[in-house]
C-alpha positions as CSV (number, residue, x, y, z in Angstrom):
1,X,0.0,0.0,0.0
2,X,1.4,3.3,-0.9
3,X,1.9,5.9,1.7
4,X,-0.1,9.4,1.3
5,X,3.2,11.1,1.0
6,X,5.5,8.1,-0.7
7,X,6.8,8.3,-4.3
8,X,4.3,6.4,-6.8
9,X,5.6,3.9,-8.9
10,X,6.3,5.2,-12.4
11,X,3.3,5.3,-15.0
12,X,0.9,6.0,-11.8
13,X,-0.2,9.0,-10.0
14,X,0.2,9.3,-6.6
15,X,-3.4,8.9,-4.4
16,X,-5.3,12.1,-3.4
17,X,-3.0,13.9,-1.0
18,X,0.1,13.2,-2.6
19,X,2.9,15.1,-3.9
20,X,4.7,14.1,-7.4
21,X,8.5,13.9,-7.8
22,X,9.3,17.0,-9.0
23,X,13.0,18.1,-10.7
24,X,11.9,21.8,-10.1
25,X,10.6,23.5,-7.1
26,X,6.8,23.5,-6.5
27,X,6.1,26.8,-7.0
28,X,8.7,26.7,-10.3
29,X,6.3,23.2,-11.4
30,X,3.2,25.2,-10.7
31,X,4.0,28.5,-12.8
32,X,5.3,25.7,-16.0
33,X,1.7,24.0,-15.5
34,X,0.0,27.6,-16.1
35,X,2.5,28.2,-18.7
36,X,1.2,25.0,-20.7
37,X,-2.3,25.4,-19.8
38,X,-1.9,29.1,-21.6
39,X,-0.3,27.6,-24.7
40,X,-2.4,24.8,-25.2
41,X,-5.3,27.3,-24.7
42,X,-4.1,29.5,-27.9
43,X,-3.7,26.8,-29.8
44,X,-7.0,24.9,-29.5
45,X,-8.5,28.5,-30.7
46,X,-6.7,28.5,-33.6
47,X,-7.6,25.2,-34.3
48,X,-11.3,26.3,-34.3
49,X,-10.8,29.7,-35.9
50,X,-9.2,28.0,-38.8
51,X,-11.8,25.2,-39.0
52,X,-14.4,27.8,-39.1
53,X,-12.3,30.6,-41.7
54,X,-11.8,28.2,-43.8
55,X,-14.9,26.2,-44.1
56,X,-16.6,30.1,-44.5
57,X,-14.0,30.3,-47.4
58,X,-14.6,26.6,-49.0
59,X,-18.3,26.1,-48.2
60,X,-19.6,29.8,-47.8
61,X,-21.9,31.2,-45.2
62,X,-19.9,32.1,-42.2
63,X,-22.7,31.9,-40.7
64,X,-23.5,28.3,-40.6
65,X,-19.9,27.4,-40.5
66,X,-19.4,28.9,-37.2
67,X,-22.2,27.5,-36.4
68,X,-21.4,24.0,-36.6
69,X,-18.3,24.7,-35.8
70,X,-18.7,26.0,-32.3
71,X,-21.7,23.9,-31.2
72,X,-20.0,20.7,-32.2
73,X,-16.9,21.6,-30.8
74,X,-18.2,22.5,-27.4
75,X,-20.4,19.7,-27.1
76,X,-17.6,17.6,-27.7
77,X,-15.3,19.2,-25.4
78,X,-17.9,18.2,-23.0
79,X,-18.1,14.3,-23.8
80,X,-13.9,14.7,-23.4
81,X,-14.0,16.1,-19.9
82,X,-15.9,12.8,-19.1
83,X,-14.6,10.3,-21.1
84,X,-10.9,11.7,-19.5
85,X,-12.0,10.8,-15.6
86,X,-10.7,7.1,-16.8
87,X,-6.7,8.9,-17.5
88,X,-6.6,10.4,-13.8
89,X,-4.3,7.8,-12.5
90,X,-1.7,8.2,-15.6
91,X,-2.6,12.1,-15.5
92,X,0.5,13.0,-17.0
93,X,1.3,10.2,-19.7
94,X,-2.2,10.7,-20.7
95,X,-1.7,14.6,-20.8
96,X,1.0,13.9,-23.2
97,X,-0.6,11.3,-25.6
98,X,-3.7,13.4,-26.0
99,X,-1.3,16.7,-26.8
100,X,0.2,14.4,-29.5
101,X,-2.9,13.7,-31.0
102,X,-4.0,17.1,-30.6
103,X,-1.3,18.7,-32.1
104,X,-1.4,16.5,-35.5
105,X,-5.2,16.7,-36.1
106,X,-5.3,20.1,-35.1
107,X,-1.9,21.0,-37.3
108,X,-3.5,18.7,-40.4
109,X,-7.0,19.6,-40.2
110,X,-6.8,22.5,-42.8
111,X,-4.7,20.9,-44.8
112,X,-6.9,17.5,-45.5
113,X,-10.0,20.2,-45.3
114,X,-8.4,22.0,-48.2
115,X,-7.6,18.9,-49.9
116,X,-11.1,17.3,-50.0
117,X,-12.7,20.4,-51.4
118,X,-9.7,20.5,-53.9
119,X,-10.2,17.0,-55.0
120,X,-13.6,16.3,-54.6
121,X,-15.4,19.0,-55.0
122,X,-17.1,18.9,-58.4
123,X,-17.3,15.4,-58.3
124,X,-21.3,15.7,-57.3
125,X,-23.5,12.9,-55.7
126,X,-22.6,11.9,-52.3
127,X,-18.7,13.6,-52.5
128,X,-20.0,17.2,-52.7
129,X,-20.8,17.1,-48.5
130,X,-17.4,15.6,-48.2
131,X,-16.3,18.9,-47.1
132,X,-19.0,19.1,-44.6
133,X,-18.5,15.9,-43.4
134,X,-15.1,16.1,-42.5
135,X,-15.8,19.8,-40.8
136,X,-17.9,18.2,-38.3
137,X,-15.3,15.7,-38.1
138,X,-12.5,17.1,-37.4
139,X,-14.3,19.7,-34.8
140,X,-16.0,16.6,-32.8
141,X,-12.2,15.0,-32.2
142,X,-10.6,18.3,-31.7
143,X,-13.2,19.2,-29.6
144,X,-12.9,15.9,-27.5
145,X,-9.2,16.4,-27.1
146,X,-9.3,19.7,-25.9
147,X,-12.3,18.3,-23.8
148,X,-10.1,15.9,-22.3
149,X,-7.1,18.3,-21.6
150,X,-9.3,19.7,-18.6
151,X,-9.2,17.3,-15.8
152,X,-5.9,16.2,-16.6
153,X,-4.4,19.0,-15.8
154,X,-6.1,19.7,-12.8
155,X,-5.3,16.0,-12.0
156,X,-1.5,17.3,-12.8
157,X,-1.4,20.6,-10.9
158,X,-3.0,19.5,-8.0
159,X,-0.6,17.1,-7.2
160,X,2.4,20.0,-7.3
161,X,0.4,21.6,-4.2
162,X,-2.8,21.0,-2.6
163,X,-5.0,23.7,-2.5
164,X,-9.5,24.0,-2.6
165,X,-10.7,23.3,-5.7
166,X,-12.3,26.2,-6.1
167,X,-9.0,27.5,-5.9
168,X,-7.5,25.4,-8.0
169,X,-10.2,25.6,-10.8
170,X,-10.0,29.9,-10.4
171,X,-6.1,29.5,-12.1
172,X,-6.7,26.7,-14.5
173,X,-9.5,28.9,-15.9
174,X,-7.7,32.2,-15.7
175,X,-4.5,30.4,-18.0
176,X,-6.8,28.8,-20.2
177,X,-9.6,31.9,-21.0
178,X,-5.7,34.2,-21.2
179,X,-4.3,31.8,-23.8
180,X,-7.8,31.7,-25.7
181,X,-8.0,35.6,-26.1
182,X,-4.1,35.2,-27.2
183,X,-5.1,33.0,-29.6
184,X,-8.1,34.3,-30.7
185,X,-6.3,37.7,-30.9
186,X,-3.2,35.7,-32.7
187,X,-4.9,34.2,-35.7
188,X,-6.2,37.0,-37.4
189,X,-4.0,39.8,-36.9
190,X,-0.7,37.6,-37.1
191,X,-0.9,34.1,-38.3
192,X,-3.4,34.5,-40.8
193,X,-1.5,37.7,-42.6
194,X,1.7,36.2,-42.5
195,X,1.3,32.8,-42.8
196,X,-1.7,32.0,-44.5
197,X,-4.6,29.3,-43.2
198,X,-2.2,26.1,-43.9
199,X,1.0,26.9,-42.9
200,X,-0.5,28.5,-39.7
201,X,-2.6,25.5,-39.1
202,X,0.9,23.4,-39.2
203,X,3.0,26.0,-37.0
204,X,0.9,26.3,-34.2
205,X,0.4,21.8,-34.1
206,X,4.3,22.1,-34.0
207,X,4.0,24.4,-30.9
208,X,1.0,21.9,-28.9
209,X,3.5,19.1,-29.6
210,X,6.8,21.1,-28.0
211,X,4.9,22.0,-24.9
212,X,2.8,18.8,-24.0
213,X,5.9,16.7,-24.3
214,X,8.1,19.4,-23.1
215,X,6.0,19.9,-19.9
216,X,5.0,15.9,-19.4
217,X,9.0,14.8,-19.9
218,X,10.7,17.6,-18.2
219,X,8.0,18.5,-15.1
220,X,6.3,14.7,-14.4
221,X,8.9,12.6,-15.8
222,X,9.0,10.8,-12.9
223,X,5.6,9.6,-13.4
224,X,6.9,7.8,-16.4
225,X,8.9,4.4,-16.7
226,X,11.5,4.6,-19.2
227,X,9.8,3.0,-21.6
228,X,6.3,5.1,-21.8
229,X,9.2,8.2,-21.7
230,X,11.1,6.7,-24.9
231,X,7.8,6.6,-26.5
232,X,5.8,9.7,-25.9
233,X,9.5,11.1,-26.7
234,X,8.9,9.3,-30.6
235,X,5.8,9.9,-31.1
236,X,6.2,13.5,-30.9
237,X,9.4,13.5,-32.7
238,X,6.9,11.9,-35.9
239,X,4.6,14.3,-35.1
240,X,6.8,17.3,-35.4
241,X,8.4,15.8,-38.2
242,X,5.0,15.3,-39.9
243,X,4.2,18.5,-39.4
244,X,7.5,20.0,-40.6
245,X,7.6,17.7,-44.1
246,X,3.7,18.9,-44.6
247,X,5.1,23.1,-43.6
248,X,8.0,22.4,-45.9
249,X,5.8,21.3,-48.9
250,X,3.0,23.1,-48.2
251,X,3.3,25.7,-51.2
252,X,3.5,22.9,-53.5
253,X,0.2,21.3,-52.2
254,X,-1.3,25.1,-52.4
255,X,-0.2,25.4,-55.9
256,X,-1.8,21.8,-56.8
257,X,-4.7,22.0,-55.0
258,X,-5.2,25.1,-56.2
259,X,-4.9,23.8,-60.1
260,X,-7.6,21.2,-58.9
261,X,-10.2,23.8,-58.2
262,X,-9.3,26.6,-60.9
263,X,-7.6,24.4,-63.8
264,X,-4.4,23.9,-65.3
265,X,-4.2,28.0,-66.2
266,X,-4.1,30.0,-63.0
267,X,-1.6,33.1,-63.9
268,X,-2.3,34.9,-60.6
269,X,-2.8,34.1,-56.9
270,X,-2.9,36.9,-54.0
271,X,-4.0,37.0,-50.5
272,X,-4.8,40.2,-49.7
273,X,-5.9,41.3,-46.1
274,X,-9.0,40.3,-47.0
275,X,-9.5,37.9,-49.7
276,X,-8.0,35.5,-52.0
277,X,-7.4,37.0,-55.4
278,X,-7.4,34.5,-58.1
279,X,-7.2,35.3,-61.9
280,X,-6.9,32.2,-64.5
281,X,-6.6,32.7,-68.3
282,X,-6.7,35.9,-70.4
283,X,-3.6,35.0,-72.8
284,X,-3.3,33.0,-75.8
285,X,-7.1,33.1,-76.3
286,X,-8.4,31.6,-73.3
287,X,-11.4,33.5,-71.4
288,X,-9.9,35.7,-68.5
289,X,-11.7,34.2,-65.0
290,X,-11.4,36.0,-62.1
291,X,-12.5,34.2,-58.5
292,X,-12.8,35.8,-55.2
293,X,-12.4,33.6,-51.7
294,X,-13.0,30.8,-54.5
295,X,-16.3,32.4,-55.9
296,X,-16.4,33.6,-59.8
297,X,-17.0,37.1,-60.0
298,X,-15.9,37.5,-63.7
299,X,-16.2,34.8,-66.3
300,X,-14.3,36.0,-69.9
301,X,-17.0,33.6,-71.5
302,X,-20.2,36.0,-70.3
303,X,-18.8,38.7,-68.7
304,X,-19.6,41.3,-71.2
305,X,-23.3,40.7,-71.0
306,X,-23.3,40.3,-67.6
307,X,-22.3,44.0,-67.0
308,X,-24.2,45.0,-70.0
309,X,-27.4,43.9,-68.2
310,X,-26.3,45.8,-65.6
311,X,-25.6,48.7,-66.3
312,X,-27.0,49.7,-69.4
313,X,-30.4,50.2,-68.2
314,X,-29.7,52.5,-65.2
315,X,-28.1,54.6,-67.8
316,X,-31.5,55.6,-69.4
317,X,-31.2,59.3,-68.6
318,X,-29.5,61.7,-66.8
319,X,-25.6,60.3,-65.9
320,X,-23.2,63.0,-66.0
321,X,-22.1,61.4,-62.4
322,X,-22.3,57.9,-61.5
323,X,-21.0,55.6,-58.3
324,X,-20.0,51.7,-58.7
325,X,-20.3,50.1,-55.7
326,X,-17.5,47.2,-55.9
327,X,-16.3,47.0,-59.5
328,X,-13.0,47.4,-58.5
329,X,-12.3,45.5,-61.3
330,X,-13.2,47.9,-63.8
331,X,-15.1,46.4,-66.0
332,X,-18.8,47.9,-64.6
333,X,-16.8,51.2,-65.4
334,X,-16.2,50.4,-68.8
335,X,-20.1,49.9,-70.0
336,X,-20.7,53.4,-68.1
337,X,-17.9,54.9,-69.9
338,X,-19.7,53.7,-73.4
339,X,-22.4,56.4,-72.5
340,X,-21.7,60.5,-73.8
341,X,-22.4,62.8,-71.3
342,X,-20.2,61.0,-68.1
343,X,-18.3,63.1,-65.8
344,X,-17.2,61.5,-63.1
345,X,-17.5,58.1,-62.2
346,X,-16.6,56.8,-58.0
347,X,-15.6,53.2,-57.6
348,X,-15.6,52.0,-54.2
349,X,-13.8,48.9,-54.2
350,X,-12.6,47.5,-50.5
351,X,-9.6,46.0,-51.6
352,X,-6.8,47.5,-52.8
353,X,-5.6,44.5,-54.4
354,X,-7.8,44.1,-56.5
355,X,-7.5,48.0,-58.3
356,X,-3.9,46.8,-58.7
357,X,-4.6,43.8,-60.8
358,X,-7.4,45.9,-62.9
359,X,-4.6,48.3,-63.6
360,X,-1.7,46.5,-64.3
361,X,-2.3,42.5,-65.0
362,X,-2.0,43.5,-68.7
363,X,-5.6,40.9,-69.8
364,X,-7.1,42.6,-67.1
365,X,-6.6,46.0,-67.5
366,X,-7.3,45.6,-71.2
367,X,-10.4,43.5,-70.8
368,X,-11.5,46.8,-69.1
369,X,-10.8,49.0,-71.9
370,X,-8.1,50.8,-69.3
371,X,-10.5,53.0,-67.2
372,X,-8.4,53.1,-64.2
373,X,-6.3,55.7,-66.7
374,X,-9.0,57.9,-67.5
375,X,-9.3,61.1,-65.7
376,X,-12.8,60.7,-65.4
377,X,-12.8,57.9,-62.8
378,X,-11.7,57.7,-59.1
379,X,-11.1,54.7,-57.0
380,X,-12.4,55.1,-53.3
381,X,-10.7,52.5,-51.1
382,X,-13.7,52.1,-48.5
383,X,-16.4,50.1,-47.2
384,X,-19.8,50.8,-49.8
385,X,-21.8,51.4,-46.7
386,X,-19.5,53.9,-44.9
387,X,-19.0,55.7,-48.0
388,X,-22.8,55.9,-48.3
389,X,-23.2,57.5,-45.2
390,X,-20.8,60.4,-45.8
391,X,-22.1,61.3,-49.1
392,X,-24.2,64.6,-49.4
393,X,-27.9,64.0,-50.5
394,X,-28.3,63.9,-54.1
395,X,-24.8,63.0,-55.1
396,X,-25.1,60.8,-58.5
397,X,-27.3,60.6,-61.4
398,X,-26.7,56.2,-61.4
399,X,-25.5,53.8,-58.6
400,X,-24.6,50.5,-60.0
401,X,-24.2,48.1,-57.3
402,X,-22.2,45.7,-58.4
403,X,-21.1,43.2,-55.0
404,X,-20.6,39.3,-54.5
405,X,-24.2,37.8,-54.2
406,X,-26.6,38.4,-51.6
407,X,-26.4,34.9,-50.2
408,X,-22.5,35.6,-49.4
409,X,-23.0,36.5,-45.3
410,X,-20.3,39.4,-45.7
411,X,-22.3,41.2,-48.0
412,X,-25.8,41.0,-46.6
413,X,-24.9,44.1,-45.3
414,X,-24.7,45.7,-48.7
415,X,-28.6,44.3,-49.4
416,X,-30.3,45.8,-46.2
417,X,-32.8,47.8,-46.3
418,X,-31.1,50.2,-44.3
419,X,-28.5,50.3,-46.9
420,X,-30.8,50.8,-49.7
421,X,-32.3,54.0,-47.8
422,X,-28.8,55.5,-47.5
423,X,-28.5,54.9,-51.7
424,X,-32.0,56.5,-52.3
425,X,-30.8,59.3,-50.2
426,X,-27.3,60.0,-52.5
427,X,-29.8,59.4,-55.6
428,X,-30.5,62.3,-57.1
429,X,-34.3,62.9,-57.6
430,X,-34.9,61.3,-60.8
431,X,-31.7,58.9,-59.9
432,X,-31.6,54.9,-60.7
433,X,-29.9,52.1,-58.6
434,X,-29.2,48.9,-60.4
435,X,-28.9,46.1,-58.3
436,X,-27.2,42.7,-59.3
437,X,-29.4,40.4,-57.0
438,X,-28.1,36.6,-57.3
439,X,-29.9,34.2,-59.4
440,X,-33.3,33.3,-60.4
441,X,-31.7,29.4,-60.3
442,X,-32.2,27.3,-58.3
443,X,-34.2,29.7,-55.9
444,X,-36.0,32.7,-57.3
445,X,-36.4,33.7,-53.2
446,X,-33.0,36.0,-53.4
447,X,-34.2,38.3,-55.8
448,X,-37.1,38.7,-54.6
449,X,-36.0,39.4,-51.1
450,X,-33.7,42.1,-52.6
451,X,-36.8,43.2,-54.6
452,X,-38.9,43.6,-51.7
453,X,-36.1,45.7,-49.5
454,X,-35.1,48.1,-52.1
455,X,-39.2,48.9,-52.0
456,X,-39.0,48.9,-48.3
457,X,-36.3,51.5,-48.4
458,X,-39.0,53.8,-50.7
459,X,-37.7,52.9,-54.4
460,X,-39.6,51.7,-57.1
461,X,-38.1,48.7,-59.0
462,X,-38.7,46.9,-62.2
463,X,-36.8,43.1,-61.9
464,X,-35.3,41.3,-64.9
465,X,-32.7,38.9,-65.3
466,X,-30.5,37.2,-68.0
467,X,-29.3,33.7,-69.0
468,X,-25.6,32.7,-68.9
469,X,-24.5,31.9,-72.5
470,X,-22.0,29.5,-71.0
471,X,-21.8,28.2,-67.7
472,X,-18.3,27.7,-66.3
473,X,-17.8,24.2,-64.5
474,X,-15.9,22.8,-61.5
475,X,-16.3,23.6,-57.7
476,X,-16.9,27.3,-58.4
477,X,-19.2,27.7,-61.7
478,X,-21.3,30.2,-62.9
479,X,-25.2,30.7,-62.1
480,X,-27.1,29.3,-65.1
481,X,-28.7,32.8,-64.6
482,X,-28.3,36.6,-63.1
483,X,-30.9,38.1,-61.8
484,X,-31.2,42.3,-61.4
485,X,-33.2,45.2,-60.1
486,X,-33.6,48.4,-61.3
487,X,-34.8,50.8,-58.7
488,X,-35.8,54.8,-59.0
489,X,-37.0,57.3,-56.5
490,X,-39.7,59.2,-58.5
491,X,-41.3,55.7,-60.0
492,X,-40.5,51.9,-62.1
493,X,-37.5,53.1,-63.8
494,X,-38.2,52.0,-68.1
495,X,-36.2,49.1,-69.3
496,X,-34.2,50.4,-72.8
497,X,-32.2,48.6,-74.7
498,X,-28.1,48.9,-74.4
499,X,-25.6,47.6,-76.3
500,X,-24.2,44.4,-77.9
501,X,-26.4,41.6,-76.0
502,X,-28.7,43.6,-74.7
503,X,-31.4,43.8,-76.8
504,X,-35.2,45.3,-76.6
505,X,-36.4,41.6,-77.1
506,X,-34.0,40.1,-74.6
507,X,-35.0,42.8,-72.3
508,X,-38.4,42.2,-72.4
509,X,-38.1,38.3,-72.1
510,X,-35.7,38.8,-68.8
511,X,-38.4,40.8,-67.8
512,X,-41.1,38.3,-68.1
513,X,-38.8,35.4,-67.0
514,X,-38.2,37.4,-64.0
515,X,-42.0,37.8,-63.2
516,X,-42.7,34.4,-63.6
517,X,-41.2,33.4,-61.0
518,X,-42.1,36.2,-58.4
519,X,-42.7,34.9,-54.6
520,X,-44.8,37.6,-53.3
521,X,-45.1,38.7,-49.5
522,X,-41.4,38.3,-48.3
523,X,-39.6,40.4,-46.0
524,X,-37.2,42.9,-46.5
525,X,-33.8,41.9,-45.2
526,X,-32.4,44.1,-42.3
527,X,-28.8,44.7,-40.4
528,X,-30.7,42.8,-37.6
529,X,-32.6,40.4,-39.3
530,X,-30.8,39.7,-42.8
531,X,-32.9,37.2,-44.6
532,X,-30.6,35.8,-47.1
């Protein structure tokens, strides 16, 4: 029978009331266990802030990802706390195996997240949730681990010195929620930026696995037999050097996973501090494509008509000054510029980055008919609804909004009603907004909800829409169809005919395809209740 104050035997934890062998003073062991609880804080939230940025970049709807994301991972961290009550008598060589396992899920998970969307994602039937599936994977073991990580540790740093529980449990907490807001604080103003999702992922799993083994094998060796020590001691050396072959080839599984989703002809790839900038073809006659966070905001193949239908129509009368909402990329700014009579045309475009590439990727800028050198136009590097705000009453003659879709949960902002009352109010009086409101395929609900705010906000619209000539395939294809609002103060703006696609006839059909399909009595969409 072991004494209350006698040395365990190794690979067992001395009974309540005892003290372990310690190399270091108690107070010294203590500090180290706080230490580790703080680091392995941090990096469980970046674990779960990269599951749920890049699920909100692969899937969409941030939303939803974090979501799932959170719910599943604290539900889980809940069946670990419990499931861990069997580890209390190996405390610390269970604290150490479940670190190692910890570290390389955690440091893996968006890499093989990344790589299932890559490779599977336009293969349809059962293989399109793949990415889904292995979201709510990965968060229900991570989640479990960390789960587990609780009681262990108190388990390990009540044995250093007794003291209440309530004690005990007051600096547990106060290390872990400190290493959280680290982390949380960590991932998007550091790691992200200057790492990227993947190599972060892999960098802080390389961290987990140098402090559980560090603490385990240099604080509560002694609770170890030589052999258990020899093996924790490998299996963290493979997991580090797991880790470190996947950080040193990382790049090269970007660039091909990267060919998996765009194709064979990506010519430019940017993270910028807000997106991912990707532009494929636009030399030796292949259509110019041009993806944001993985969704196609300019197909080569249709792009013309696209901003033809948009635009064209909210130029039917006065124009001398007109503000693109987005468009960064110039090509809205190009139909406008086809119309006598412009003065001055405002782009507010967000991201920098992307008023760059308009201007100098050489089939970008001339796709766009070089805009961004005419004296006539302005880039505005803000948010559309700030800049909204500041404007004086009556500014412009047109607004064109041309932003990602409604359904895309950063931008429902831009398809509130309260930010369709701040664009009536910088309409001139007899002022049209044109509105690119999703599609009409598969659900017709979008446009319609958009139709039914911008006439909440006091406008009067007249809805159309246009088919895709050629739908682009893969993970991130085209709509089959774009769907569009024209909006005035005074009344129904007329529908006239443009330029090139854009026909009187097709204009009418859009028209009457658009109605057909009307879903009457829905909401509008608010800051505090978007419906999208």
């Amino acid at each position: 029978m072991i004494e209350p104050h006698a040395p365990a035997p190794p690979g067992t934890t001395p009974p309540w009331g005892g003290r372990a062998r310690l190399p270091v003073r108690p107070d010294t062991g203590r500090f180290l266990v706080l230490a580790g609880v703080f680091v392995c804080a941090a990096c469980g939230l970046v674990y779960e802030l990269e599951l749920v940025a890049l699920a909100s970049y692969l899937i969409g709807d941030s939303v939803t990802q974090a979501s799932v994301v959170l719910s599943v991972m604290v539900f889980a961290m809940g069946i670990g706390s419990l499931a861990a009550k069997r580890l209390r008598p190996r405390a610390a060589a269970g604290f150490g195996a479940i670190e190692a396992v910890l570290a390389l899920v955690g440091g893996c998970s968006a890499l093989a997240l990344y790589a299932v969307f890559a490779w599977t994602g336009d293969w349809g039937g059962p293989w399109a949730h793949a990415p889904r599936v292995l979201l709510v994977a990965f968060s229900l073991v991570i989640g479990l681990l960390i789960g587990a990580e609780v009681p262990l540790l108190m388990e390990l740093i009540q044995r250093i010195r007794r003291q209440d529980a309530g004690g005990a449990v007051a600096d547990l907490f106060a290390a872990d929620y400190v290493g959280a807001l680290v982390g949380g604080l960590a991932f998007p103003f550091l790691l992200l930026p200057l790492l990227g999702q993947l190599t972060s992922a892999l960098i802080t799993g390389g961290v987990n696995a140098v402090v559980g083994a560090a603490l385990v094998l240099g604080v509560f060796r002694a609770d170890l037999g030589p052999r258990a020590r020899r093996v924790l001691l490998a299996v963290n050396l493979a997991v580090l050097g797991v880790l470190g072959a996947a950080a040193v080839l990382v790049d090269d599984f970007e660039r091909a996973a990267r060919h998996a989703v765009y194709g064979q002809d990506v010519r430019v790839a940017v993270r910028t501090g807000t997106q991912e900038v990707v532009i494929t073809g636009g030399t030796g006659g292949r259509p110019l494509d041009l993806f944001l966070d993985g969704r196609l905001r300019v197909s080569g193949r249709d792009e013309g008509r696209y901003h033809q239908a948009l635009v064209h129509p909210a130029m039917s009368g006065g124009h001398a000054r007109v503000l693109i909402l987005g468009g960064g990329d110039g090509l809205a700014a190009r139909e406008v510029l086809r119309h006598p009579g412009v003065r001055r045309v405002d782009i507010v475009e967000s991201d920098p980055e992307v008023v760059r590439l308009a201007r100098e990727d050489p089939p970008l800028s001339r796709l766009n008919g070089y805009v961004h050198g005419d004296a006539r136009v302005r880039v505005r590097d803000s948010d559309a609804f700030h800049l909204l705000r500041s404007v004086p009453p009556g500014s412009y003659d047109v607004i064109v909004s041309d932003l990602p879709d409604p359904g895309v949960t950063d931008s429902a902002k831009l398809y509130s009603q309260e930010f369709y009352g701040l664009a009536r109010r910088a309409l001139a009086p007899h002022g049209r907004l044109a509105v690119h409101s999703g599609s009409l395929t598969p659900d017709p609900r979008v446009l319609w909800t958009v139709e039914a705010t911008l006439r909440a906000a006091g406008l009067r619209t007249t809805p159309y829409s246009l088919a895709v000539r050629d739908p682009a395939a893969g993970p991130a294809r085209a709509p089959d169809d774009w769907g569009f609002v024209l909006a005035g103060r005074d009344g129904p703006p007329p529908l006239r005919a443009g330029t090139g696609a854009l026909t009187r006839d097709g204009l009418a059909a859009g028209v009457r395809a658009a109605e057909a399909s009307r879903i009457g009595g829905l909401p509008p969409s608010t800051l505090v209740h978007p419906r999208y």
